[in-house]
N, C-alpha and C positions, 0 to 999 in steps of 0.2 A: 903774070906768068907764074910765080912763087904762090900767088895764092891758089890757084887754079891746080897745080902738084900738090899741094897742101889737103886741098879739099879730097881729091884723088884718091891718096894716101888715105885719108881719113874712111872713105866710102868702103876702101879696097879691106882695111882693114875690118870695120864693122861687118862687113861680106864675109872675113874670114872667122871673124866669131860666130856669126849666123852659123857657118858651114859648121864650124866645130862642138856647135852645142846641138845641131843638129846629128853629126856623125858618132858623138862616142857619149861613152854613158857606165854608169857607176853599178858593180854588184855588190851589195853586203851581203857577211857572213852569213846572212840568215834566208838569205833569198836565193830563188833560183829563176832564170828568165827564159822566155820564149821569143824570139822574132817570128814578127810574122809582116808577109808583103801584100797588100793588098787584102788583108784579111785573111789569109793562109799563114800555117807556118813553113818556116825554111829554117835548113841547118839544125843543128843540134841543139839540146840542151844547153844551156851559159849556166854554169852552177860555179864555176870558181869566182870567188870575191876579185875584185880589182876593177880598170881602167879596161872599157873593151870599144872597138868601133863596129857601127850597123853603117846600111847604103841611107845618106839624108833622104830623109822628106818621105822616100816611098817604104820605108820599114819602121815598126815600130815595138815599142820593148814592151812585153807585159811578164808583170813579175807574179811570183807566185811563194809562197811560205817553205820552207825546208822543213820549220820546226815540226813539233808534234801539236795539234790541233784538238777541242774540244768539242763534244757536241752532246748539247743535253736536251732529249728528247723530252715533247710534251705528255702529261699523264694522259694517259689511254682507259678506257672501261674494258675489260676483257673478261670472257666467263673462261672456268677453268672444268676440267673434263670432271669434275662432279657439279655442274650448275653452280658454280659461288661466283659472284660477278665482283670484281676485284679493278681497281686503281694501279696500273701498275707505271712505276717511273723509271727510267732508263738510263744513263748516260753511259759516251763511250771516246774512246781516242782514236785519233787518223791522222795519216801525213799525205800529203803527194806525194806519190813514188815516181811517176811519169807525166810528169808534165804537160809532154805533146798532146797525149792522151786526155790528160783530163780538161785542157781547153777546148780539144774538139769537141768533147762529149758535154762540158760542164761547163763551162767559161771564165767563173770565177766561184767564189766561197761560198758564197749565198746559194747557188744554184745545187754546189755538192752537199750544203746540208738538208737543203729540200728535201735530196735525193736519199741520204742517209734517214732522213724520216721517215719515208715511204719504204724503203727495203728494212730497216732495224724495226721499225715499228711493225710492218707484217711479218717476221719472222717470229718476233717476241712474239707478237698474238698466238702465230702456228702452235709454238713449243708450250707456251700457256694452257692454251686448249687440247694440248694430248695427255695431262699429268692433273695429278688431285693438287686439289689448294693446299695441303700440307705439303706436298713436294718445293712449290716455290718461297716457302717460309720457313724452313728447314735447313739448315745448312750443311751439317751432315746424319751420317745413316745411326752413327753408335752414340748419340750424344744421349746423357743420361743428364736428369736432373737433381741436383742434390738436396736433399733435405734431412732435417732429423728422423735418426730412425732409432725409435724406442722398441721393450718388448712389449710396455702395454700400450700400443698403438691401436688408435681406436678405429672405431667403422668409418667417420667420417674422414677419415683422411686417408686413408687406404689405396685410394686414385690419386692422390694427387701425385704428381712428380713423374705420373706414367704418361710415356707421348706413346702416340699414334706411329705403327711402324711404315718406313718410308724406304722406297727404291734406290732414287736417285740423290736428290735434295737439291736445295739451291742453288750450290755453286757449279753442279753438274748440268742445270739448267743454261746457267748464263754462258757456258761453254759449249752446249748444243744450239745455241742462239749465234755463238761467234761462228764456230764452224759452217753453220748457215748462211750468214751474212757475208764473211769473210770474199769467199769466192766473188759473189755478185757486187759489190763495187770492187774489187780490184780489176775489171776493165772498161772500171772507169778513172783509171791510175792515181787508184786509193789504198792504200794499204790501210787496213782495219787493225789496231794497235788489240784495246780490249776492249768490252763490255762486261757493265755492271747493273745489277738493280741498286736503284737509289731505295726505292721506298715502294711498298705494296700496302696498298690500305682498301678495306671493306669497302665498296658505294655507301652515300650515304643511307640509299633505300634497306641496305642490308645490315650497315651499324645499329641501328637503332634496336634490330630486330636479334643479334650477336648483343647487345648490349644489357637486353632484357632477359634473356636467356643465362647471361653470366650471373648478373645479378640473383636470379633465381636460384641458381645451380647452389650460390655463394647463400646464400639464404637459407639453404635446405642443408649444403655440411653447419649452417651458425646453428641450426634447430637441432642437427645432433648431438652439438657438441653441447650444445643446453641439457639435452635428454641424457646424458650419458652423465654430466656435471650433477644431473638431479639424483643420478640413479648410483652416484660415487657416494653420494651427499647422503641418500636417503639407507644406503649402506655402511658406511661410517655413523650414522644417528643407532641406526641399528644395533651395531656392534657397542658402541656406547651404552646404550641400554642394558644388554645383553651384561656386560662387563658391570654395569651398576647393582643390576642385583645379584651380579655374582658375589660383587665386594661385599653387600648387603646381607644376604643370606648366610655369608661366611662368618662376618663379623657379628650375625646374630646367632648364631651357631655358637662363635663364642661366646657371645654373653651367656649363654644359656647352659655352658658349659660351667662359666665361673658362677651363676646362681647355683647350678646343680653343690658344683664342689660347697660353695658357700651356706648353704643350706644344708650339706650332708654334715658340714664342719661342726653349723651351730648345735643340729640334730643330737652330734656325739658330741657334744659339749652339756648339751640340757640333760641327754641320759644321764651323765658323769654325775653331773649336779644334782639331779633328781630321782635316781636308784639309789641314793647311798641310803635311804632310810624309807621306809613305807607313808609317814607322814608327807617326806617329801614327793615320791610320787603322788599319792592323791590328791598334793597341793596341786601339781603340773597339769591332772587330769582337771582339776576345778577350773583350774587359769582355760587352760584350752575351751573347754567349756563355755565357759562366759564370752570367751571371743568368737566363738561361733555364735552365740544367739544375738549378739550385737551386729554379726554379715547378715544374719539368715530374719532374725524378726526386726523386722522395721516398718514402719509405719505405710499400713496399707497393706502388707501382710497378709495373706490367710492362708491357715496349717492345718491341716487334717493327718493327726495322726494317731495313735492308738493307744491307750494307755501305760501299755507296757514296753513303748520307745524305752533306747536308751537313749535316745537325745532328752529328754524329758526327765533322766533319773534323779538331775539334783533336782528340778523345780515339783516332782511330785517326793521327795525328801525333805523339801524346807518347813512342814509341819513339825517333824519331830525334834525332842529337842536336842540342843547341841553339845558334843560332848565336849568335857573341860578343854580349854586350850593346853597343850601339852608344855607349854612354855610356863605356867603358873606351877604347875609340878614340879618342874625341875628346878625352879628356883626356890620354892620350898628348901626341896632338899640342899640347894648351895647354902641356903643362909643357915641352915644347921649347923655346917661346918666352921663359919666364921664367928671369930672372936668377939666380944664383948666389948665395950668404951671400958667397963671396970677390970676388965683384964690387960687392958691395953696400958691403962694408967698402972694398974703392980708392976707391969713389967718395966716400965719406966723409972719406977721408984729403984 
């Protein structure tokens, strides 16, 4: 009889756990839940955390996320409204707003980002294909690029640092893509947080072709910058030159100035020398003489000149004879005047 109540007990009790683990059920902070009976939903949203009961066995809980949700779209090829066929990457943020909503329409996670792919990704395309490729690589309208700016700024760099002038730009793009989007999932009880580009990059059929191009471009300012270095180069050699024989000519200018004086010097020194007495010029005129026939005749020589040259005057003079040296006259007359050894000696005595 005791055991038979015992067992009872035991059945009635397991029965009651059955019942309770079937009736109630747990919400965390981060979830919000739907019941639904039979595959419908009933009753409202469960979004407060805690301890709730549903009807066992014919209702059931499906939960759904509160937080804020990620979704990063796959890269796309899209041409932009001047023909440039561009990679474009996407990602964006979303939450459930409504629940009800979004089971009836979506079911679960999986299904809403399908769904976000299909509406973000044809929107991006739309907004892509009505703007120039510099609009979606651009971020704003007044950005300037900085670089050095000198005044001798040459030809080859002249362009660089200038963009292309743009409307919109980028981030006004990515906010005509929200405003687009935005409306069409929210009834599908999505709230669309934001959209961003990840990343925009060339196809590769088009890199290649952007690649060869840059390099060219990059090719042709290196060849000016050669030409203008030759042409700095070959102007500085210039002015070099220019300046050598300036130095040159100056300083032979002076030499020629210190021969002149130097030669005027010795000039008024030999006159000094050589006007004091008639002997001594004709000495000066003999010396001069002889040092020109020593420039002027030399070997291999031949002179046609007329007898009555003065260049010729001593050498048709050397027949006659020569008159006394004037130096044996005068010492004549000195030794007249000096004393005798026998006068020398009286005076001594």
């Amino acid at each position: 009889m005791k055991s038979g109540l015992s067992l009872l007990i035991l059945v009635a009790g397991f029965g009651l756990y059955i019942l309770a683990g079937a009736s109630l059920y747990t919400v965390s902070e981060t979830e919000q839940v739907i019941i639904t009976q039979f595959g419908r939903p009933v009753g409202e949203t469960v979004s407060e955390a805690g301890l709730h009961f549903k009807t066992p066995f014919i209702q059931k809980v499906n939960r759904f996320d509160k937080r804020i949700l990620e979704w990063d779209g796959p890269p796309a090829n899209m041409p932009t409204k001047d023909k440039v066929y561009i990679v474009v990457d996407t990602f964006a943020r979303w939450r459930i707003i409504e629940p009800r909503a979004f089971f009836e329409n979506l079911r679960d996670e999986r299904s809403a980002l399908s769904r976000l792919n299909d509406v973000l990704g044809s929107e991006t395309r739309n907004v892509i294909a009505r703007h120039d490729f510099i609009e979606a690589i651009r971020t704003t309208k007044d950005r300037k690029v900085e670089r050095e700016v000198s005044a001798a700024a040459s030809i080859a760099d002249a362009r660089i640092g200038i963009l292309s002038p743009i409307t919109r730009g980028r981030a006004e793009l990515e906010k005509e893509i929200f405003a687009s989007a935005a409306p069409k999932v929210k009834g599908f009880g999505i709230e669309l947080m934001d959209l961003r580009f990840k990343r925009i990059n060339y196809t590769p059929a088009v890199s290649q072709t952007i690649y060869q191009r840059m390099v060219s471009e990059r090719t042709q300012i290196a060849e000016r910058f050669k030409s203008e270095g030759a042409g700095e180069a070959a102007k500085i050699l210039g002015e070099r030159e220019r300046d050598l024989k300036l130095i040159e000519s100056e300083a032979y200018r002076k030499v020629q100035e210190i021969e002149g004086a130097a030669d005027a010097k010795a000039t008024e020194i030999y006159a000094k020398a050589y006007n004091q007495t008639p002997e001594a010029a004709e000495l000066f005129e003999f010396t001069k003489t002889m040092e020109a026939y020593k420039l002027v005749i030399t070997p291999g020589t031949n002179l046609i000149l007329s007898t009555d040259s003065d260049f010729l005057h001593y050498l048709k003079s050397s027949d006659k004879p020569a008159p006394a040296p004037p130096s044996a006259s005068i010492g004549t007359d000195m030794l007249k005047g000096l004393p005798t050894l026998l006068d020398v000696s009286k005076q001594q005595q």
